[in-house]
C-alpha positions in Angstrom: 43.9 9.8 -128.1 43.7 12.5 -130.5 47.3 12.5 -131.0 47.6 9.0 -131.8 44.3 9.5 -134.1 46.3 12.3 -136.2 49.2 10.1 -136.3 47.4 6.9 -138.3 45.3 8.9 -139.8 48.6 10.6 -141.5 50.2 7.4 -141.8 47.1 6.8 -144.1 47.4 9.8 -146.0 51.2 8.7 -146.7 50.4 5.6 -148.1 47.6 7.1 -150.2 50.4 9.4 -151.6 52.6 6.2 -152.7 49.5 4.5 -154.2 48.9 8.0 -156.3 52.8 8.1 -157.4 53.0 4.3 -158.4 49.7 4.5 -160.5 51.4 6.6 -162.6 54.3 3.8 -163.0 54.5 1.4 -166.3 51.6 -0.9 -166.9 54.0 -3.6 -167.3 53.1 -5.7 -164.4 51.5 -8.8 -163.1 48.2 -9.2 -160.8 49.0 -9.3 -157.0 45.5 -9.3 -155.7 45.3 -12.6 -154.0 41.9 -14.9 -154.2 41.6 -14.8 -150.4 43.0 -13.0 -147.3 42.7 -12.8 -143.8 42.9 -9.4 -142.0 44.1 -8.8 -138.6 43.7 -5.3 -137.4 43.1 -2.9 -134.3 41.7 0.0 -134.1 41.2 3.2 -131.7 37.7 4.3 -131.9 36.0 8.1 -131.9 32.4 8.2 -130.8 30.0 10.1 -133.3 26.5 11.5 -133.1 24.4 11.0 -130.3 26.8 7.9 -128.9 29.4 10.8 -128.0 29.8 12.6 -124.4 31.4 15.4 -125.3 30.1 18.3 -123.0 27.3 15.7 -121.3 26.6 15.5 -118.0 24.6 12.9 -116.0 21.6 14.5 -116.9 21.3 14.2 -120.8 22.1 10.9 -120.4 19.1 9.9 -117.9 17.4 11.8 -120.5 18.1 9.9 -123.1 19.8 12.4 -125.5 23.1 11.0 -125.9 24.9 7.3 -124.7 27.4 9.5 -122.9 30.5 7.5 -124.1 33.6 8.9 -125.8 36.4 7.1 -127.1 37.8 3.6 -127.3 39.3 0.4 -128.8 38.6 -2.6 -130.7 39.7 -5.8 -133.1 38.5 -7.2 -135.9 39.0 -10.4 -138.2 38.5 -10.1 -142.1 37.9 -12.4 -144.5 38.5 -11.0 -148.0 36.9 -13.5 -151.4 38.0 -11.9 -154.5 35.4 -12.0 -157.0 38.0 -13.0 -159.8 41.9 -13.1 -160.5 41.7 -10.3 -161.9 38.5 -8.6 -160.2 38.7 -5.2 -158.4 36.0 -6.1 -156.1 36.0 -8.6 -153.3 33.5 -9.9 -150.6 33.9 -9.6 -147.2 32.9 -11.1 -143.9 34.1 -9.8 -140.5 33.9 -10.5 -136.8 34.6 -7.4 -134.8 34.8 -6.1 -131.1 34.7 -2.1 -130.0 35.1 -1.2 -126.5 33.5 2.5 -126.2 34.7 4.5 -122.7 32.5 7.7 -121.3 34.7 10.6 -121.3 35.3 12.6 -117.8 31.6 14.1 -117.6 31.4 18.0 -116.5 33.1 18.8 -113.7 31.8 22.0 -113.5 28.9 20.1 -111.1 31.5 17.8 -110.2 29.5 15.0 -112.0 30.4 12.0 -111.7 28.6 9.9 -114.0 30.1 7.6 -116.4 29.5 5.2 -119.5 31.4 2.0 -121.2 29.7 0.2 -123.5 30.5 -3.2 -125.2 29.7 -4.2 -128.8 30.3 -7.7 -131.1 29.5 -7.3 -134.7 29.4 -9.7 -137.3 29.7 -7.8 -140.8 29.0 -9.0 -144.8 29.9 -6.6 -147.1 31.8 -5.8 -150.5 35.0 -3.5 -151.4 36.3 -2.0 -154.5 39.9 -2.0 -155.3 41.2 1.0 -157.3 44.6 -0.2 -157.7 44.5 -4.2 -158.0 47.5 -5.1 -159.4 50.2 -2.8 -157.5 51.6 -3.4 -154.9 49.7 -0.6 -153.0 46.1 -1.5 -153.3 43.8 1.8 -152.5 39.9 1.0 -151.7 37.1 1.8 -150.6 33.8 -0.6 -149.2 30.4 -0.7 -147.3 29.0 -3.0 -145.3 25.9 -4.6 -143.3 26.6 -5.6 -139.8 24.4 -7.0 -136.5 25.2 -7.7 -133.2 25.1 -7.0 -129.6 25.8 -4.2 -127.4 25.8 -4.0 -123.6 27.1 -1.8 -121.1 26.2 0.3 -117.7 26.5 3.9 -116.6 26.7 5.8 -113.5 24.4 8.5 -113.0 25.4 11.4 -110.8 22.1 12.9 -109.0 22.5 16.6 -107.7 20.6 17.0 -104.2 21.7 20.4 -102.8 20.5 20.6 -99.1 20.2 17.0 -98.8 21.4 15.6 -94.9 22.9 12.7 -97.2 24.8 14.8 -100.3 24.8 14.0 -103.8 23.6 10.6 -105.4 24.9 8.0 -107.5 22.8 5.3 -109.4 24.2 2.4 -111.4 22.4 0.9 -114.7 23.2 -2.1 -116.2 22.6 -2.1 -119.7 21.9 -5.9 -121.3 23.2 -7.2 -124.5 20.8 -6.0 -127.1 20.1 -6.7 -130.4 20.6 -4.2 -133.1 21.7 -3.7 -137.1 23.6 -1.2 -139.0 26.4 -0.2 -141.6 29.9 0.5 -142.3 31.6 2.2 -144.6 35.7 2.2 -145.0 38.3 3.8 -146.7 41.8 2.1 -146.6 44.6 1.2 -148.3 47.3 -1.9 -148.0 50.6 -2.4 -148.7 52.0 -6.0 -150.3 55.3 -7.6 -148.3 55.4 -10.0 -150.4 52.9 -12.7 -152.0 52.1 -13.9 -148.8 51.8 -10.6 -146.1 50.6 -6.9 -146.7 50.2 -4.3 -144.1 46.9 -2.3 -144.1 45.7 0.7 -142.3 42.1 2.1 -142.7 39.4 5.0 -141.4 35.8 3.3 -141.3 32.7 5.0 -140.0 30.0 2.7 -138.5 26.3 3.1 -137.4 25.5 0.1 -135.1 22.2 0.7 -134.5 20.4 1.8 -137.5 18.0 -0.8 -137.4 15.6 -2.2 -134.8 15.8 0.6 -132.6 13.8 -0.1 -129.0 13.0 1.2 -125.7 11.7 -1.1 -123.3 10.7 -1.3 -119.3 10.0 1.1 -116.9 11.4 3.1 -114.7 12.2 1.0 -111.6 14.4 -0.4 -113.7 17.9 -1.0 -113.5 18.8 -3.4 -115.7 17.4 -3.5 -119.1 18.4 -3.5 -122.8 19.9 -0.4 -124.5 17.0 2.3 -124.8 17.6 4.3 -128.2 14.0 4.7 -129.2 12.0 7.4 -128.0 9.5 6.3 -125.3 8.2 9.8 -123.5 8.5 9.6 -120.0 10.6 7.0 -120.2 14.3 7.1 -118.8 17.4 6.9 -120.6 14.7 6.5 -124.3 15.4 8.5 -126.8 16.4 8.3 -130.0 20.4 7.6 -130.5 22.8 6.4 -132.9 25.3 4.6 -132.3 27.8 5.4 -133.9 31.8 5.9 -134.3 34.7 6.0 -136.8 37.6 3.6 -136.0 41.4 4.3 -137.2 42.7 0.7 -138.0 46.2 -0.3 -138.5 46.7 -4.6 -139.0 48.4 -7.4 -140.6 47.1 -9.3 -144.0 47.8 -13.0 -144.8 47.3 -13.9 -148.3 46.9 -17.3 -150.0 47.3 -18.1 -153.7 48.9 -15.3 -155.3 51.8 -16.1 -157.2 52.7 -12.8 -158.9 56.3 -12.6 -160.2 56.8 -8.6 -161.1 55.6 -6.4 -157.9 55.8 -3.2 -159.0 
């Protein structure tokens, strides 16, 4: 995964490098950004803060100090609204889905454990487009998203001396509720009037907002705990949170620019 995380992101970097050598190009050219697009794109995904497992075992999870996930993949569909023919900004609403995997907990215990969670976003925000009218278009946005996230994990329990061994324990985590942000930085390429390629790095917090921790601790199925609750299990409180590296497919309607440059 971190291979294939270097690679895009240095595809990105590339393309950022053409957009820097054509802005320096003649002026004499014609608008290309298009009054509406759709974006397909897929991403692999890189927990963050508290949401990663890196090093965690069983234990910090029960504890609540960390979801206990690692990396991942997801999709997303974007619908771009320029703000004017001519307009550097455009407003955007997206439907997204990110699958988050636990890593390989510490063996050093030979834990055990494991965590996948789920999440479906719906997202309004805005972008800003440094480089409207060229061919490559460089930006940068932010934006508001809510949705749900569900999951389950596998506790490992370590009972030395025990007639029986070790212990496992499954929770099943329901969808929850939660709001939070994005931010992206991304650049696209126009085919032609009607296609561009895109690739993109965008950092989201799911969870910012309404943060809980409900139930007790005979529990084994409840919603996502990332509030702290002393004394509770798995409470604490967690972001979560991850930066995707996105590579897709744009299809615009009504641009009719003659001179690409």
């Amino acid at each position: 995964m971190e291979f294939k995380n270097k690679i895009i992101t240095a595809a990105f970097i590339l393309i950022l490098a053409a957009q820097l050598i054509f802005s320096q190009e003649s002026e004499n050219y014609n608008y290309v950004i298009s009054p509406y697009s759709i974006q397909l794109n897929l991403c692999l995904n890189n927990s963050l803060m508290e949401l990663s497992g890196s090093g965690s075992i069983s234990e910090n999870i029960y504890n609540g100090k960390t979801f206990g996930a690692g990396k991942g993949f997801g999709a997303a569909v974007i619908s771009k609204i320029s703000f004017g023919r001519k307009s550097s900004f455009r407003f955007n609403q997206s439907v997204s889905y990110n699958r988050i995997l636990s890593y390989d907990f510490d063996k050093t215990q030979y834990d055990i454990g494991e965590a996948y969670y789920n999440a479906f976003t719906l997202a309004l925000g805005t972008e800003y487009n440094f480089s409207p009218a060229r061919r490559y278009i460089f930006f940068i946005g932010a934006e508001l998203n809510a949705g749900l996230i569900n999951g389950h994990s596998k506790i490992w329990f370590e009972r030395r001396g025990h007639p029986l061994g070790d212990s496992v324990a499954k929770y099943e985590f329901n969808s929850s509720i939660r709001m939070g942000y994005g931010l992206i930085f991304g650049a696209e390429y126009l085919i032609n009037n009607q296609f561009s390629i895109n690739t993109g790095i965008k950092f989201q917090n799911l969870n910012a907002f309404i943060k809980q921790s409900e139930g007790t601790n005979e529990n084994a199925e409840f919603q996502i705990r990332d509030e702290d609750s002393p004394g509770l299990i798995f409470a604490g409180n967690k972001n979560f949170a991850l930066m995707s590296y996105c590579l897709g497919l744009s299809l615009n309607f009504g641009s009719n620019s003659r001179n690409l440059k």
